[in-house]
N, C-alpha and C positions, 0 to 999 in steps of 0.2 A: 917588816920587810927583812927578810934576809938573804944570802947565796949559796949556791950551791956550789959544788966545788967546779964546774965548767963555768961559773960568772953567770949562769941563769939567776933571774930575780926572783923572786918568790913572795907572793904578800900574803899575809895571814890574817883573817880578821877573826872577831870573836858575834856573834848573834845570838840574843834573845827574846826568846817569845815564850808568855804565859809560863812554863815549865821547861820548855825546852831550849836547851842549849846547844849552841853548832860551832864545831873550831872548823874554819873556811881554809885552805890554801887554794890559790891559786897560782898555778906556775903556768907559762908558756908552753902551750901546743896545739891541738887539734879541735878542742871544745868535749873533751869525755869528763861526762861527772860520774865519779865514785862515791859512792855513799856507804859508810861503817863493811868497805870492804868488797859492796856490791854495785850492779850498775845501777845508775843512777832512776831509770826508767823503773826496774826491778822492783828498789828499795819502794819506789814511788808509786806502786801498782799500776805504771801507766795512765796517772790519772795527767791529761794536757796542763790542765791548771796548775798543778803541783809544780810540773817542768817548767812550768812557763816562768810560775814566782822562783822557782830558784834563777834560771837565764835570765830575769828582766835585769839587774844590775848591767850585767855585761852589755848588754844588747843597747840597752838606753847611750853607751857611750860607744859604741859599732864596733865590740869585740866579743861580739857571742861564740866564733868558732876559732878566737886565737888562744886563749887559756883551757887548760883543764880545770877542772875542780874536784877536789879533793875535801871529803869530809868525814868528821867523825862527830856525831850527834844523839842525846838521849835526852830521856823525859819527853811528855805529855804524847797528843798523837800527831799524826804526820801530817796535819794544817797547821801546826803551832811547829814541827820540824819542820817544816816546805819554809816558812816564814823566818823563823832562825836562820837557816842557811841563806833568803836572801839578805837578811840585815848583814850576817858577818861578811858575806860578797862583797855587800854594797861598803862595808869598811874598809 
C-alpha cells in the first residue's frame, strides 16, 4: 500500500499462476482495467470469463466499480494471466 501525492491509497499486490505473473494496482475510481497498456476487454479478447476472473476479487467484497486496475503481466497464456491478475487483486 502506498500514496499518492493527493493522499489517494493505492494497494499493490503481486499474482501467480503456472508462468505467469501480474503486478495488480489498484487505485480508487470508476472500475477501468488496463492491462500492459491496454483495455482490459482488448488485452482479454473479450472473453466474459477472463473479465469475470480478473473483477471476482472486487466484487465478492461490493467494490467492483469503485477501483481501477491497473496491470502489468507476462508469461504463459491468458487463462494463467486472467488468474494472475486475480490472485495479485485478491492480495
Amino acid at each position: 500500500m502506498s500514496t499518492l501525492s493527493n493522499n489517494t491509497v493505492v494497494y499493490w499486490g503481486t499474482g501467480r499462476r503456472k508462468t505467469s505473473v501480474a503486478r495488480v494496482r489498484l487505485i480508487p475510481g470508476k472500475g477501468v482495467i488496463t492491462i500492459n497498456g491496454r483495455p482490459g476487454d482488448h488485452y482479454l479478447n473479450f472473453n466474459p470469463a477472463y473479465l469475470a476472473a480478473v473483477k471476482a476479487p472486487l466484487i465478492t467484497l461490493g467494490l467492483g466499480d469503485s477501483y481501477d486496475i491497473f496491470v502489468n503481466v507476462f508469461g504463459g497464456g491468458l487463462t494463467g494471466q486472467a488468474d494472475a491478475i486475480k490472485q495479485g487483486a485478491a492480495r
